[in-house]
VEXVOPA-248614 format. One record per residue (C-alpha): x, y, z; residue number from 1. Coordinates in Angstrom, 2 decimals, always signed. Layout:
REM residues N
        c1        c2        c3   num
         X         Y         Z   NUM
...
***
This chain:
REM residues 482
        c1        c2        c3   num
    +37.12    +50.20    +15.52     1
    +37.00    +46.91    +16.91     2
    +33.62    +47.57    +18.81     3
    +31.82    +49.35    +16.07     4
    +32.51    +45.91    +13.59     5
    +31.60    +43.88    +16.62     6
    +28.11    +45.64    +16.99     7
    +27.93    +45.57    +12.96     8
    +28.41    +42.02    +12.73     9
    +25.56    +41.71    +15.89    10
    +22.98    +43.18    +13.76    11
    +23.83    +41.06    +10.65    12
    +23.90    +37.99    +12.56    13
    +20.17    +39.36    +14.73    14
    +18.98    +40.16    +10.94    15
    +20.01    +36.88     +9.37    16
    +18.26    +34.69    +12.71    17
    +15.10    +36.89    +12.00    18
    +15.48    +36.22     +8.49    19
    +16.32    +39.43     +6.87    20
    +18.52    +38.22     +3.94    21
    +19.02    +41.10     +2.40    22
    +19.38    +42.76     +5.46    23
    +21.68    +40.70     +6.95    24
    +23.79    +40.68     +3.80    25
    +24.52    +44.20     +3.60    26
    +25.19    +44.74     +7.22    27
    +27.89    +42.11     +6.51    28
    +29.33    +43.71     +3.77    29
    +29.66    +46.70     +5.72    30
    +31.26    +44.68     +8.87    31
    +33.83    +43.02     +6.19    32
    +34.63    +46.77     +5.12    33
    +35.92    +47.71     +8.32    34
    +37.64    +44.27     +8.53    35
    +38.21    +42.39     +5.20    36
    +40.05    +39.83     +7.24    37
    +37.19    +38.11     +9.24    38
    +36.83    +34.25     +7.86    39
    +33.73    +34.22    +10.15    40
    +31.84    +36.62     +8.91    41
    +32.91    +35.82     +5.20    42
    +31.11    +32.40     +6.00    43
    +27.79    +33.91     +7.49    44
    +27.35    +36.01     +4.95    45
    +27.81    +32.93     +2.29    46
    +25.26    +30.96     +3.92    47
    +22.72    +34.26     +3.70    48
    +23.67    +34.54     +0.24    49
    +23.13    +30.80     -0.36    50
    +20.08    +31.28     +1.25    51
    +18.51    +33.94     -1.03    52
    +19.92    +32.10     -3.78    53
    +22.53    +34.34     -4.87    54
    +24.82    +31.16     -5.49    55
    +27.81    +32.67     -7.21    56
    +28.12    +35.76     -4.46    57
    +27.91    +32.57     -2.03    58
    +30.65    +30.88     -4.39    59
    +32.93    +33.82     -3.46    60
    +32.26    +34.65     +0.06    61
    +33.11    +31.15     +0.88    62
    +36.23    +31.45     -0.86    63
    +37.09    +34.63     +0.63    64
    +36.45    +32.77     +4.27    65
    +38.84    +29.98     +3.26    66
    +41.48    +32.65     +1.85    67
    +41.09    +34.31     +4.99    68
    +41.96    +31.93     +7.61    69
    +39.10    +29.96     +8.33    70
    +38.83    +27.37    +11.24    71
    +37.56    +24.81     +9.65    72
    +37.80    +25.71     +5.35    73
    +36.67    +21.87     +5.09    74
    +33.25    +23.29     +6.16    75
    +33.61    +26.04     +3.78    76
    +34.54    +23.78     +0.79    77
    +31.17    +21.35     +2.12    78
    +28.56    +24.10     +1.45    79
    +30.56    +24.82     -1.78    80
    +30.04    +21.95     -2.92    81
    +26.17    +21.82     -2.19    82
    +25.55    +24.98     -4.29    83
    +27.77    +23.95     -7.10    84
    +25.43    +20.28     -7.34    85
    +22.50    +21.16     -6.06    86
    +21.81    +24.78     -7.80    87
    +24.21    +25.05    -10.44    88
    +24.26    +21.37    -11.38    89
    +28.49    +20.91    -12.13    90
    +28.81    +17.74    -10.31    91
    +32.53    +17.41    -10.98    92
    +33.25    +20.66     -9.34    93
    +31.35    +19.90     -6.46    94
    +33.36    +16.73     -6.07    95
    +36.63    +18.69     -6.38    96
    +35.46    +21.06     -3.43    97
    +34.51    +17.61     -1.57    98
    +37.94    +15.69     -2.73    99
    +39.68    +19.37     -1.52   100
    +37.54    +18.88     +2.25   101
    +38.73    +15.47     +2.51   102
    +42.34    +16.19     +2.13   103
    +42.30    +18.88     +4.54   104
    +40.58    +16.21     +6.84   105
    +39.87    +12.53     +6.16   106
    +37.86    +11.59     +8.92   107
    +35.35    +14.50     +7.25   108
    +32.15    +12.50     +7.26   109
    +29.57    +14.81     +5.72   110
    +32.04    +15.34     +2.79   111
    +32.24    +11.37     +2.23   112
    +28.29    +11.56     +2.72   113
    +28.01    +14.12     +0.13   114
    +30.53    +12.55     -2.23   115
    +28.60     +9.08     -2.03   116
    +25.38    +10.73     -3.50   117
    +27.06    +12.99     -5.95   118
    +28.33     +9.88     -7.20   119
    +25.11     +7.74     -6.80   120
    +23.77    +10.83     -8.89   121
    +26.30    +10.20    -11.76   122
    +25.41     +6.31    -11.74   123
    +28.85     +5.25    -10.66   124
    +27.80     +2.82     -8.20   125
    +31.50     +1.52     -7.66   126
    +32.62     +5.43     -6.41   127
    +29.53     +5.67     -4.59   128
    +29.62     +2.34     -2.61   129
    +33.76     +3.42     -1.96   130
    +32.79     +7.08     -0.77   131
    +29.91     +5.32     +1.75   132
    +32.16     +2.71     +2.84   133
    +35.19     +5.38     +3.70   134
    +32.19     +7.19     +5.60   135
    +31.42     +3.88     +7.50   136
    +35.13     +3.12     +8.51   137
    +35.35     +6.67    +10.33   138
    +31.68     +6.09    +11.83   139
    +30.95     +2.42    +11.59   140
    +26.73     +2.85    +12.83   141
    +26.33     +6.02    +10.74   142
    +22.53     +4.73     +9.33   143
    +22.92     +7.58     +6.38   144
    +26.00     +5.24     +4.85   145
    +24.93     +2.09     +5.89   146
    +21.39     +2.78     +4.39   147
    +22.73     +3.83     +1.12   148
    +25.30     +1.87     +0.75   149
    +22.33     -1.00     +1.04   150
    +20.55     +1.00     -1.92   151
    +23.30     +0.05     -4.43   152
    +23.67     -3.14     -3.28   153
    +20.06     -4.02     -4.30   154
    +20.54     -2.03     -7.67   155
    +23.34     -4.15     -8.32   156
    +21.11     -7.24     -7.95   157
    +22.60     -8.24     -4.15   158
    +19.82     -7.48     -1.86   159
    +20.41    -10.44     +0.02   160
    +23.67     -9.28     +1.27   161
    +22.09     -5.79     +2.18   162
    +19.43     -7.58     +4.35   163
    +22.30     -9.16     +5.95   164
    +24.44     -6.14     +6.49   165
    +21.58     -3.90     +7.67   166
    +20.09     -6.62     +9.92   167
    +23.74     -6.95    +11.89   168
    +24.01     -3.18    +11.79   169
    +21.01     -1.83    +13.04   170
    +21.25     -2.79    +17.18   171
    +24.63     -0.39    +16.99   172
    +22.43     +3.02    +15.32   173
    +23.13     +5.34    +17.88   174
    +20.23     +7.58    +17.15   175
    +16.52     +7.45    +15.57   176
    +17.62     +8.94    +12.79   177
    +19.87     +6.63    +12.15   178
    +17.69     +3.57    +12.98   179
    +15.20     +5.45    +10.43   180
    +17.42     +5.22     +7.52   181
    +18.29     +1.75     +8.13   182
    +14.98     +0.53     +8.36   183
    +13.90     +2.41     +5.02   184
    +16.82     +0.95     +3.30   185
    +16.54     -2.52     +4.95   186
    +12.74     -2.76     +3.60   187
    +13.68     -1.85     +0.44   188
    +15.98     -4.57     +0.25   189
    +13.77     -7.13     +1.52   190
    +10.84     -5.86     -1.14   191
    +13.67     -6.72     -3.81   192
    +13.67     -9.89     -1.99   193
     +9.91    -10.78     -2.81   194
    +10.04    -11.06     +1.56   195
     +6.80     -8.35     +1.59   196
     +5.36     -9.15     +4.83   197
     +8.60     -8.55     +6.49   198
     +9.21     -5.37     +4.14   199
     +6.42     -3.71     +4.93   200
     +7.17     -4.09     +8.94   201
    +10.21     -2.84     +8.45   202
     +8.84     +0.59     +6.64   203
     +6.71     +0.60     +9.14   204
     +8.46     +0.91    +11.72   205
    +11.01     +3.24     +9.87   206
     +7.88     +5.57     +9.60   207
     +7.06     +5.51    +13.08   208
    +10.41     +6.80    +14.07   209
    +10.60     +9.50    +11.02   210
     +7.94    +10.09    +12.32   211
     +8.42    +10.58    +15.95   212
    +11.37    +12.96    +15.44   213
     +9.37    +15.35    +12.31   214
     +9.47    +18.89    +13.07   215
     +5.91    +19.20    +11.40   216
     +3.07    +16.61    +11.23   217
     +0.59    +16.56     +8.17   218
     -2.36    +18.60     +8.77   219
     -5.15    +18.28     +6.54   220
     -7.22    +21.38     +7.13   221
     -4.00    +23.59     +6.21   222
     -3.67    +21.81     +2.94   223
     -7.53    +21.72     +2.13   224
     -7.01    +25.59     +3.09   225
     -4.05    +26.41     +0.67   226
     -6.10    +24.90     -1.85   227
     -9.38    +26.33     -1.10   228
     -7.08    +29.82     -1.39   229
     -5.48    +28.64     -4.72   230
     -8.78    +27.49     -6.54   231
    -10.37    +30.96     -5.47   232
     -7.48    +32.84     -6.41   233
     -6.84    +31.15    -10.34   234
    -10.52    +31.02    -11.08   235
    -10.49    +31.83    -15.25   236
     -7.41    +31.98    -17.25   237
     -6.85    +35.85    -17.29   238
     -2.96    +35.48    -17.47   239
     -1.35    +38.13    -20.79   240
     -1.62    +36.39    -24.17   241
     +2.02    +35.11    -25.01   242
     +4.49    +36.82    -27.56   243
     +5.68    +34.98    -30.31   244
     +9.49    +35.10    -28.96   245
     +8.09    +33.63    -25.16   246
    +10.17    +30.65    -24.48   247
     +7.68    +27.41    -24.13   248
     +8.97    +26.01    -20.78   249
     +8.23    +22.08    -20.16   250
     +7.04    +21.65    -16.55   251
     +7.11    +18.10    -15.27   252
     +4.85    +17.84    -11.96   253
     +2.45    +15.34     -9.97   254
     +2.61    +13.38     -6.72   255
     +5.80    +12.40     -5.79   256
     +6.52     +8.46     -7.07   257
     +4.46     +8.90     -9.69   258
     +6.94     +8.52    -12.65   259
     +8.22    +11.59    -12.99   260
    +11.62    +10.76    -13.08   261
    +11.24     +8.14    -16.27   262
     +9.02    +10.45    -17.80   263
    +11.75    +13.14    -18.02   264
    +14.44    +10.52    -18.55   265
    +12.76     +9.34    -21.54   266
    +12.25    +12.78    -23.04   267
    +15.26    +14.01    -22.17   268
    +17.10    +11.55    -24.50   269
    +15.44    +13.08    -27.53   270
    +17.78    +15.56    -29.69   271
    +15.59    +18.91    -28.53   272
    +15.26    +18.15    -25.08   273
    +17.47    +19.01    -22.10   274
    +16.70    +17.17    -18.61   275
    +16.72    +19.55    -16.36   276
    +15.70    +18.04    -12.92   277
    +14.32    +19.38    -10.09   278
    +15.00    +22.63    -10.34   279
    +13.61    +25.17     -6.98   280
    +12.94    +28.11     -8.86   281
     +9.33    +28.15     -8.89   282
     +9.11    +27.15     -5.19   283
    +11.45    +29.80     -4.34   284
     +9.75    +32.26     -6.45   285
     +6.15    +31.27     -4.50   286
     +7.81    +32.07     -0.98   287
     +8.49    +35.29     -2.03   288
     +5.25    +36.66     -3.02   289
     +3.14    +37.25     +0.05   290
     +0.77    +36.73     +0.77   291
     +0.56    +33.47     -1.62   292
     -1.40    +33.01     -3.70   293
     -3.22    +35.97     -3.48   294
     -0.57    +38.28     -4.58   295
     +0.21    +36.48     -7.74   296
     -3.17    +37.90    -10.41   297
     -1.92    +41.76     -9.24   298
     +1.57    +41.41     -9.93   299
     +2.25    +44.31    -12.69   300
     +3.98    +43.62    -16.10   301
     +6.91    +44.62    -15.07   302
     +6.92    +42.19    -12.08   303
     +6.07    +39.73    -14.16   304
     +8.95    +40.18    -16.27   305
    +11.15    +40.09    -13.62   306
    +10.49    +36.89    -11.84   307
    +10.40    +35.69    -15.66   308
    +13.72    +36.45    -16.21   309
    +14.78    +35.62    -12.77   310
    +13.21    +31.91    -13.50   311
    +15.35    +31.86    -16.84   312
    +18.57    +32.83    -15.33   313
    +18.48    +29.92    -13.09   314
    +17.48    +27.72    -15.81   315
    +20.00    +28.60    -17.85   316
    +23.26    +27.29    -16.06   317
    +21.19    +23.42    -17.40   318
    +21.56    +24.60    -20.85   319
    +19.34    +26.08    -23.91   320
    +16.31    +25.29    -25.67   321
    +13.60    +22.67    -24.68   322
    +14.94    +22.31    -21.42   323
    +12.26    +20.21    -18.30   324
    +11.89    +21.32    -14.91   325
    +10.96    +17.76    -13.02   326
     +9.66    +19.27    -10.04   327
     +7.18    +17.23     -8.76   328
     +4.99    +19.63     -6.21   329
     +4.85    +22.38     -9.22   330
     +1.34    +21.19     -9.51   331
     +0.96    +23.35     -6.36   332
     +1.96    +26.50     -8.60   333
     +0.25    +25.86    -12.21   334
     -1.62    +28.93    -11.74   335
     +1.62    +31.26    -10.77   336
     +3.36    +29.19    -13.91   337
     +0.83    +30.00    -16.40   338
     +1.02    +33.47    -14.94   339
     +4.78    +33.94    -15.56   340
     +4.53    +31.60    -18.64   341
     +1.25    +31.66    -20.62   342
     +2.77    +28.85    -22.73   343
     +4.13    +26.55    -20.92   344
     +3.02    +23.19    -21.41   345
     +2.64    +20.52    -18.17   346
     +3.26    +17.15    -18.01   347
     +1.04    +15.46    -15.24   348
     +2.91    +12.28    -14.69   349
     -0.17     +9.66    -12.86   350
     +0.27     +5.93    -11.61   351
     -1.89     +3.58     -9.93   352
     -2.96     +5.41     -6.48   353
     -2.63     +2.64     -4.35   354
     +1.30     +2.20     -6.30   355
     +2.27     +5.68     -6.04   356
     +1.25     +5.98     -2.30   357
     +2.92     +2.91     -1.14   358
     +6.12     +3.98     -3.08   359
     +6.33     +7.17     -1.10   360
     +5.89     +5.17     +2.15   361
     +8.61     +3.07     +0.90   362
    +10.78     +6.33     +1.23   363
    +12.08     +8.89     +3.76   364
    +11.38    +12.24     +1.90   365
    +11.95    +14.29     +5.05   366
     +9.82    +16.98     +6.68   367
     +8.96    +18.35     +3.23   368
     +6.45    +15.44     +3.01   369
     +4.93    +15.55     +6.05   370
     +1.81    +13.57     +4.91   371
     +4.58    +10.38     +3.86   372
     +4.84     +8.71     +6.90   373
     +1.15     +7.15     +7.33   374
     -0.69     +5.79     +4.46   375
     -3.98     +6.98     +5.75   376
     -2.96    +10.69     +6.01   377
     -1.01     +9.83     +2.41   378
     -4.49     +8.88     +0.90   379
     -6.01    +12.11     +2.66   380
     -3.53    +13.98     +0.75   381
     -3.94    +12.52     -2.48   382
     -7.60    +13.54     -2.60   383
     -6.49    +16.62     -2.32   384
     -3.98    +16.91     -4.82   385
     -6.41    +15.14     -7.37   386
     -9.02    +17.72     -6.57   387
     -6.30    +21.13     -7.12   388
     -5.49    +19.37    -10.34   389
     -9.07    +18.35    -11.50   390
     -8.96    +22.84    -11.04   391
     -5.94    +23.35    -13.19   392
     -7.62    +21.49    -15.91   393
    -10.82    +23.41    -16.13   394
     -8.47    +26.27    -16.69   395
     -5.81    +24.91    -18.91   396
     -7.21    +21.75    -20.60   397
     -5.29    +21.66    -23.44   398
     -1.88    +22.87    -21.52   399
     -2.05    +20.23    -19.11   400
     -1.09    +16.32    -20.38   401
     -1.46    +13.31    -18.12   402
     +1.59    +10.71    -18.85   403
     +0.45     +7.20    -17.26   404
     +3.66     +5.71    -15.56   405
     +1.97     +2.10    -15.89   406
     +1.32     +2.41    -19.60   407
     +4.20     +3.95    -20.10   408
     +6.16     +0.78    -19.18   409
     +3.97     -1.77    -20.78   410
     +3.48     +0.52    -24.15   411
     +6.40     +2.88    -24.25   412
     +6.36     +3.70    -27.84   413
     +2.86     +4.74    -27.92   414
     +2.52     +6.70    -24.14   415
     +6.12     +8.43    -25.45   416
     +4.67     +9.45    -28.84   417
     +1.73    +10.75    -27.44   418
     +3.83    +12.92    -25.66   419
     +6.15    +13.91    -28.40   420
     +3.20    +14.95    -30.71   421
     +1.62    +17.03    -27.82   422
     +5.12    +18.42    -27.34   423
     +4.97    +19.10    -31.23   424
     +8.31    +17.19    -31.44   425
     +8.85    +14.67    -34.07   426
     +9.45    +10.52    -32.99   427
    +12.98     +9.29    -32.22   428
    +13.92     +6.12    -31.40   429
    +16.44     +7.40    -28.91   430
    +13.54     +8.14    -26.36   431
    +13.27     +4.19    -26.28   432
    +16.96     +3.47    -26.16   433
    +18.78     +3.08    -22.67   434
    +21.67     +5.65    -23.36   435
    +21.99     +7.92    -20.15   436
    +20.63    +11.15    -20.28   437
    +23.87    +13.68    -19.93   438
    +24.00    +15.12    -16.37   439
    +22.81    +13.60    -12.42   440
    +19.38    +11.88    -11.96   441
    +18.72    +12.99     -8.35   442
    +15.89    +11.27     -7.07   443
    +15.28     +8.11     -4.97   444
    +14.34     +6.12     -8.14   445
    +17.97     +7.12     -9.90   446
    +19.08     +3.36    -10.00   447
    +16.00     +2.14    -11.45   448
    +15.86     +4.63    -14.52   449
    +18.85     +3.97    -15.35   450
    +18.22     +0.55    -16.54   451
    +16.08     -0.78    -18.89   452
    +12.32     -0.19    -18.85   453
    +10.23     -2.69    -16.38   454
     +7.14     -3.46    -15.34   455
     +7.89     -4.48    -12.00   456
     +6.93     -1.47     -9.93   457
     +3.95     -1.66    -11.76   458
     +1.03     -3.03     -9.82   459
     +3.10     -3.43     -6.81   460
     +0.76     -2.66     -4.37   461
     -0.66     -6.10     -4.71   462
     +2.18     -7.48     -2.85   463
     +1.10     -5.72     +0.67   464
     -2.93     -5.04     -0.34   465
     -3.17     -6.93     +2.95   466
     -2.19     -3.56     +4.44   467
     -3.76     -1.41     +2.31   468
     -7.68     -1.87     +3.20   469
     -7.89     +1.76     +5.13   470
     -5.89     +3.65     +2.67   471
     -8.53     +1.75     -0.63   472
    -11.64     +2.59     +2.21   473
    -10.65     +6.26     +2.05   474
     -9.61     +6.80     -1.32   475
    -12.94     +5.22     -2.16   476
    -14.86     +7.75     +0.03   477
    -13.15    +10.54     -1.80   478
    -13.89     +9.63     -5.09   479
    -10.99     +7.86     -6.44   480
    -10.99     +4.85     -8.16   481
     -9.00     +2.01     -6.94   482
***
């Protein structure tokens, strides 16, 4: 017996390295048969299941690993956590799983990590700066606390001491990563600080060393490629006419900094609308349909239907009716949205290119924006991106409505209304108001939507246009105004 589960749970962990979620989810299901009792494979079979974003089997094989005797449950209860925040958006369960890892072990750092931006989420900068600073005492250089601890120190108006902190932490980061974060964080605070020359050599260098330790690098051929393949694939609007009973999905997309985040904020305080964030379903939906893009036009009604109601399901746990999906590199995937959703409606959030490329520099987004870490590849990109969405519109012109992040914080009331009427929703003075929207804001701007509207990120880029000749040069040469 005990060789036969051994050699079971061998091929579900060979299928899960290669992969093979679904594979290597029912060859652990038929190891846990033989032997209900083993935590570890319990665990391995949550994180496939998290994986292929079956989040409440994952819910329950984690518990059965913790039930079961696992070595470490405060692991267990960690990744719990994640899926109840990050997919199924109950915030206060996720910090019971994290307040549940911390009692089994204080010293847990990840959990006080986790519980810090869960927090920072929720706008409870008091909780979040106590969660960082418990993080910190266990690891005094850890750059992730120190870095965001720094963050809500300048959104609550004390960026000098953050500068100060930051400066007398950073010769202790014990690894580039660490170093990274502080730097980000420490130009930040010295932006907020009107000290812009020294700012922007502090991003710099924070870029440089995100950059040296990226698992990919930006490679502009691949992206002109991808959209080369998308423009050819979605060349006329050929997707089924919509019922009468289709739902009427709100998709909020465009370059990342670009004012997404107030744009949803804003609308989501209005009686019809519910904020939903940035939800992963369409991404998650692309990766499965190989080859992509090409397989999306011959997907049959029925398949269509399916990864319809598959996209709904996931919604749903945000709520019902109007409800926004503020995922910003959706523009990527208009064509398989209009596909799956002939009437959803896309709002195009646009700033100032110079502004919205500098505010991504500003930021470490990770290898999932490989192009963020130079401002010459980050113009590159933006070419691109402004040539796949000149595309879209040819297709979809009157689907498709640009919301200008610079008017919309010197004229609110009339950039909002616009959007209301396209929306068909009547005015309400609420969208003006500062009330928080119900549920986490996660995104690097959180802090600043939560005040009032400002114009201060607004033209911004004149504070380091110094800097900025190559990036204007290039955006020039590709046709964007500047």
């Amino acid at each position: 017996m005990t060789a036969s589960v051994e050699a079971t749970i061998h091929a579900a962990d060979q299928a899960l390295r290669e992969g093979r979620l679904n594979d290597a989810i029912a060859v652990y299901a038929q190891a846990l048969a033989m032997d209900p009792t083993r935590s570890d494979v319990w665990y391995n079979r949550g994180w496939a299941e998290r994986a292929d974003r079956r989040f409440a089997d994952a819910l329950a094989s984690y518990r059965a690993a913790i039930d079961s005797g696992l070595a470490r449950p405060q692991d267990a209860h960690l990744n719990r956590a994640a899926i109840l925040s990050d997919h199924l958006f109950r915030p206060y369960d996720a910090i019971a799983e994290l307040e549940t890892a911390l009692q089994l072990d204080h010293r847990f750092v990840p959990a006080w990590l986790s519980l810090g931006a869960i927090y920072e989420d929720l706008g409870d900068s008091e909780k979040a700066a106590r969660a960082y600073q418990a993080a910190l005492a266990e690891e005094p250089s850890n750059g992730r606390a120190h870095a965001r601890l720094a963050v809500v120190a300048v959104s609550g108006g004390d960026a000098r001491a953050a500068v100060e902190r930051l400066r007398a932490a950073l010769p202790a980061a014990p690894t580039v990563d660490d170093r990274a974060d502080m730097l980000f964080a420490l130009g930040t605070a010295l932006d907020a600080q009107g000290l812009y020359d020294d700012a922007y050599q502090a991003v710099e260098a924070a870029n440089w060393l995100a950059r040296s330790v990226a698992g990919t690098e930006y490679d502009e051929v691949a992206e002109r490629t991808l959209l080369d393949r998308l423009i050819q694939t979605f060349r006329r609007p050929d997707a089924p006419a919509a019922r009468q009973d289709d739902p009427v999905p709100v998709f909020i997309c465009g370059l990342f900094r670009s004012g997404s985040t107030l744009a949803e904020q804003m609308l989501g305080r209005h009686s019809a609308v519910v904020a939903g964030g940035e939800l992963e379903a369409v991404p998650a939906i692309a990766r499965r349909l190989q080859p992509y893009p090409e397989a999306v036009p011959g997907l049959r009604q029925c398949e269509r239907t399916a990864l319809r109601d598959q996209y709904l399901r996931e919604r749903a746990v945000i709520g019902e009716g109007l409800v926004t999906d503020k995922r910003c590199d959706n523009y990527l995937h208009i064509g398989l949205i209009k596909t799956l959703f002939p009437s959803a409606r896309i709002v195009h959030t646009v700033r100032h290119p110079l502004d919205t490329l500098l505010s991504a520099w500003f930021l470490n987004f990770g290898e999932g924006v490989s192009w963020g870490h130079d401002l010459r590849e980050a113009a590159r990109h933006y070419i691109q991106y402004r040539r796949l969405m000149a595309h879209w519109r040819t297709l979809w012109p009157d689907d498709i409505h640009d919301v200008s992040y610079d008017r919309m914080v010197a004229d609110p009331q009339n950039e909002m209304g616009d959007l209301l009427a396209w929306l068909n929703l009547p005015w309400e003075d609420a969208c003006l108001g500062d009330a928080p929207v119900s549920g986490p804001v996660r995104t690097a701007s959180a802090w600043a939507v939560r005040g009032p509207i400002s114009t201060r990120s607004s033209g911004r880029w004149r504070n380091y246009a110094r800097y900025l000749d190559d990036v204007r040069r290039i955006l020039a040469d590709g046709g964007v105004e500047v």
